[in-house]
C-alpha positions in Angstrom: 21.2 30.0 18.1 17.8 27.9 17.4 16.7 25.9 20.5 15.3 22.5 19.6 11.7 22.1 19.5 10.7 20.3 23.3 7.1 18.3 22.3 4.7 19.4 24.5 3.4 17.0 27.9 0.7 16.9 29.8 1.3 15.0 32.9 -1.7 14.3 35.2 -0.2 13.4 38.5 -2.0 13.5 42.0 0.9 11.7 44.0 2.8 14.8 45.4 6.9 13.5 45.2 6.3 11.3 41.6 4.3 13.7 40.0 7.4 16.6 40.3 9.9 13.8 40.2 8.1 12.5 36.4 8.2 16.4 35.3 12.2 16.8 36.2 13.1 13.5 34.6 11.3 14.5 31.3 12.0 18.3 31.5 15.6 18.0 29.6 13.2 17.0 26.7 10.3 18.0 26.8 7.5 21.0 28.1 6.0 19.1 31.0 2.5 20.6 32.2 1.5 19.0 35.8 -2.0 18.6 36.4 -3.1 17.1 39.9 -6.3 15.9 39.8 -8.8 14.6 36.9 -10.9 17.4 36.5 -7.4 19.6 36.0 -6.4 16.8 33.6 -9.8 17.0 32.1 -9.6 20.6 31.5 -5.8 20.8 29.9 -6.3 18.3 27.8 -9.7 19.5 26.3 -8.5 23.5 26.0 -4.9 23.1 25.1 -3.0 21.5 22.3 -0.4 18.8 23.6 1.9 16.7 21.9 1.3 13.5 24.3 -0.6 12.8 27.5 0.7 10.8 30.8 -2.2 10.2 32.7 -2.6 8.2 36.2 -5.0 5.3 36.4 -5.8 6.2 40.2 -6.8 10.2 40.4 -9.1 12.2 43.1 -12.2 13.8 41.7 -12.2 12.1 38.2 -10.6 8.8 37.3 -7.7 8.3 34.6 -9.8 6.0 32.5 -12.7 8.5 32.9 -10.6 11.4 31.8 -8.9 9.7 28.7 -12.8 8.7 27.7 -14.3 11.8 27.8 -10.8 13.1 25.9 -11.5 10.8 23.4 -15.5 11.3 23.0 -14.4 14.9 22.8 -12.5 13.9 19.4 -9.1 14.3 21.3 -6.7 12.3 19.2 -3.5 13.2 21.3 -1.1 10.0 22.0 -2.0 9.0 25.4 0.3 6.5 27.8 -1.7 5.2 31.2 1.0 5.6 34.1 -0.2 3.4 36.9 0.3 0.8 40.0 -2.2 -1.5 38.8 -0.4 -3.9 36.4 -3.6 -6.5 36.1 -3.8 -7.6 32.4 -7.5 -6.9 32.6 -6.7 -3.1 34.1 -4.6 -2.6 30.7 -7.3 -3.8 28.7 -9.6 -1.4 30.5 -7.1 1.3 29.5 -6.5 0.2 26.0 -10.1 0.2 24.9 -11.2 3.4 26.4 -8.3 4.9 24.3 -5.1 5.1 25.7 -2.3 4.0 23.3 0.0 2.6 25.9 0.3 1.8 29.3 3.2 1.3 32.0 2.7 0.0 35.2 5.1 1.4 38.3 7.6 1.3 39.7 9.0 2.2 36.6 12.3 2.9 34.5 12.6 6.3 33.6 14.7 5.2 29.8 11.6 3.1 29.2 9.2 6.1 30.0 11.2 8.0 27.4 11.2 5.7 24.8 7.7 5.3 25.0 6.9 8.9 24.9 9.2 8.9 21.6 7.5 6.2 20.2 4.1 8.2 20.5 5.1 11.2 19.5 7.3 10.2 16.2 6.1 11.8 13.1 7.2 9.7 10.3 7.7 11.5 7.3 5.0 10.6 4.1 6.5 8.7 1.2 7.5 10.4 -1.6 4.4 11.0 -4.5 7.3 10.5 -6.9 10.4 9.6 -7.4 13.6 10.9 -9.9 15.2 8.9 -11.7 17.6 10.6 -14.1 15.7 13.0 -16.1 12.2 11.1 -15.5 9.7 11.1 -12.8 8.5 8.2 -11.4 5.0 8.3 -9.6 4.2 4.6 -8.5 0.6 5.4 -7.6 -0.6 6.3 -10.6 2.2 3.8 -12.6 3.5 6.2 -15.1 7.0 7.9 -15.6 7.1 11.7 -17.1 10.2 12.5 -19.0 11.7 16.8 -18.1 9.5 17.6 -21.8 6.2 16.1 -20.5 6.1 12.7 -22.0 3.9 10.4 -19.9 4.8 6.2 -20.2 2.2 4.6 -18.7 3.0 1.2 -17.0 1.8 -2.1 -15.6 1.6 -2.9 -12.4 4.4 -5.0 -12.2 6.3 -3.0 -14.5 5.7 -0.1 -11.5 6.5 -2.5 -8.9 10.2 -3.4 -10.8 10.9 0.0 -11.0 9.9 1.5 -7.8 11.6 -1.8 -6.1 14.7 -0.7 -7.6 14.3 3.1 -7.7 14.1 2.2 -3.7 17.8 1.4 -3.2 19.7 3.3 -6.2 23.0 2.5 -4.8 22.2 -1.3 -4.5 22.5 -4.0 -7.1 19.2 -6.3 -6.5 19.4 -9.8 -7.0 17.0 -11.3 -10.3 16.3 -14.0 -7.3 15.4 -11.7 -4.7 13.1 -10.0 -7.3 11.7 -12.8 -8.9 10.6 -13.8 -4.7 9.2 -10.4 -4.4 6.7 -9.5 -7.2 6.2 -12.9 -9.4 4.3 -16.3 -9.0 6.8 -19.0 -7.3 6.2 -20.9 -10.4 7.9 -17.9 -12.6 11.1 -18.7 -13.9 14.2 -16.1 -13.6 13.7 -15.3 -17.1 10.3 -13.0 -16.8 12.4 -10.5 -14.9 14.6 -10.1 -17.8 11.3 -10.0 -20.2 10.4 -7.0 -17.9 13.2 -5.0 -18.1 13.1 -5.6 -21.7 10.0 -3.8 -21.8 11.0 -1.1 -19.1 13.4 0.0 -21.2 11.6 -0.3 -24.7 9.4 2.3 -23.0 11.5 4.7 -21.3 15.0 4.5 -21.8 17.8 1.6 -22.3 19.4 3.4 -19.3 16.8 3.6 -17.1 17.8 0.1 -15.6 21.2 -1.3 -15.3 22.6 -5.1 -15.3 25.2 -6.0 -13.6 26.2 -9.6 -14.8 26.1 -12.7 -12.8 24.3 -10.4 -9.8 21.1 -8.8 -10.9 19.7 -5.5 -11.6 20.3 -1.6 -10.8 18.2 1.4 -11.3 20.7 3.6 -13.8 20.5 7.5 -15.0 18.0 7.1 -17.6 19.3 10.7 -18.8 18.5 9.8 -22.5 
C-alpha cells in the first residue's frame, strides 16, 4: 500500500502547550518538526529542506522576523506563514516585507491554519508546451501546428489565439460573441471570426474547427 506524501513543516514554537497542540493538529497531514527557540528555527531552516515554515513573531534568543530575514538573505525560498499575537497592520507589514508570505494572528482557527498551509504549498502543474488536436500538434508559443508526418503551418497571432482558445475547452461550443469579446477590437464585426476560421482551415485542415450553427465554434478532429 503507498502512503501519501505528508509535506514537510517546520514549526518554530517557544510557547510550551500551543507549540505541541499546533504539531498534533497538523500531524494527520503533515511531518511537523518543532523548534523552540530562534536560533533552533534558524538552524532547521538553513540545514534542512522543508516544504513550508510556521514561524512565531515573539521567540527567545532570536526574533521571528529576524529568523525569516536571515532565511531569506541565506537564499531560502521556502513558503513561510508568521504565526503571532500581535495583529497590528503595521506588525504584518513588518512581516510581509522581511519575507514571510502570510501571516495569521492568534487566537486562531485551526481549518484556516490549514488552508493556508495548502495554499503555500500547492504546486500547480505547468501548462502544456503543446496541445493535440487530432493528428496535429498545437504549440501556441511558438504559433505553429505540426501534422504526425512533420509538416509545420506557421500562424498568426490571432490565428494561435482562436485556436488555442478553442483547443482549451474541446468539449465546449464557444460563442462567435464571446470570441469576438476576447481576441478582436470592439469595433470588429462578428464576421472577422468567420474570416479566421476560414483561414485556419485553409491551412490545416477543414476539420480542424467545427461550426455549430446559430451557436459558434468547436475545436473538431482535424484527422485529415
Amino acid at each position: 500500500m503507498t502512503t501519501a506524501y505528508r509535506p514537510s513543516v517546520l514549526l518554530v514554537e517557544d510557547d510550551p502547550v500551543l507549540g505541541p497542540l499546533i504539531a498534533d493538529l497538523l500531524e494527520p497531514d503533515y511531518r511537523v518538526r518543532l523548534a523552540a527557540d530562534g536560533q533552533e528555527g534558524l538552524h532547521r531552516g538553513l540545514t534542512e529542506p522543508w516544504d513550508v515554515m510556521v514561524i512565531d513573531r515573539g521567540l527567545p534568543l532570536l526574533d521571528g522576523i529576524a529568523v525569516i530575514a536571515a532565511l531569506r538573505s541565506k537564499g531560502i525560498a521556502t513558503p513561510i506563514l508568521i504565526l503571532t499575537a500581535l495583529g497590528d497592520p503595521d506588525e504584518k507589514v513588518r512581516g510581509l516585507d522581511a519575507g514571510a508570505n502570510d501571516y495569521m494572528t492568534k487566537p486562531f482557527d485551526a481549518g484556516e491554519l490549514a488552508a493556508r498551509l495548502r495554499a503555500l504549498t500547492r504546486v500547480f502543474p505547468p501548462p502544456a508546451s503543446s496541445v493535440s488536436i487530432g493528428n496535429w500538434e498545437l504549440d501556441p508559443a511558438a504559433r505553429s501546428v505540426r501534422s504526425l508526418y512533420g509538416e509545420l503551418v506557421s500562424l498568426t497571432a490571432k490565428e494561435a489565439e482562436l485556436l488555442t482558445a478553442l483547443a482549451a475547452e474541446p468539449g465546449r461550443v464557444i460563442p462567435r460573441e464571446e470570441l469576438l469579446a476576447r481576441f478582436f477590437h470592439s469595433s470588429d464585426q462578428p464576421g472577422v471570426i468567420d474570416t479566421y476560421v476560414h483561414h485556419l482551415r485553409r491551412k490545416i485542415t477543414k476539420s480542424v474547427i467545427r461550426t455549430v450553427h446559430g451557436v459558434g465554434y468547436q475545436i473538431g478532429d482535424a484527422d485529415d
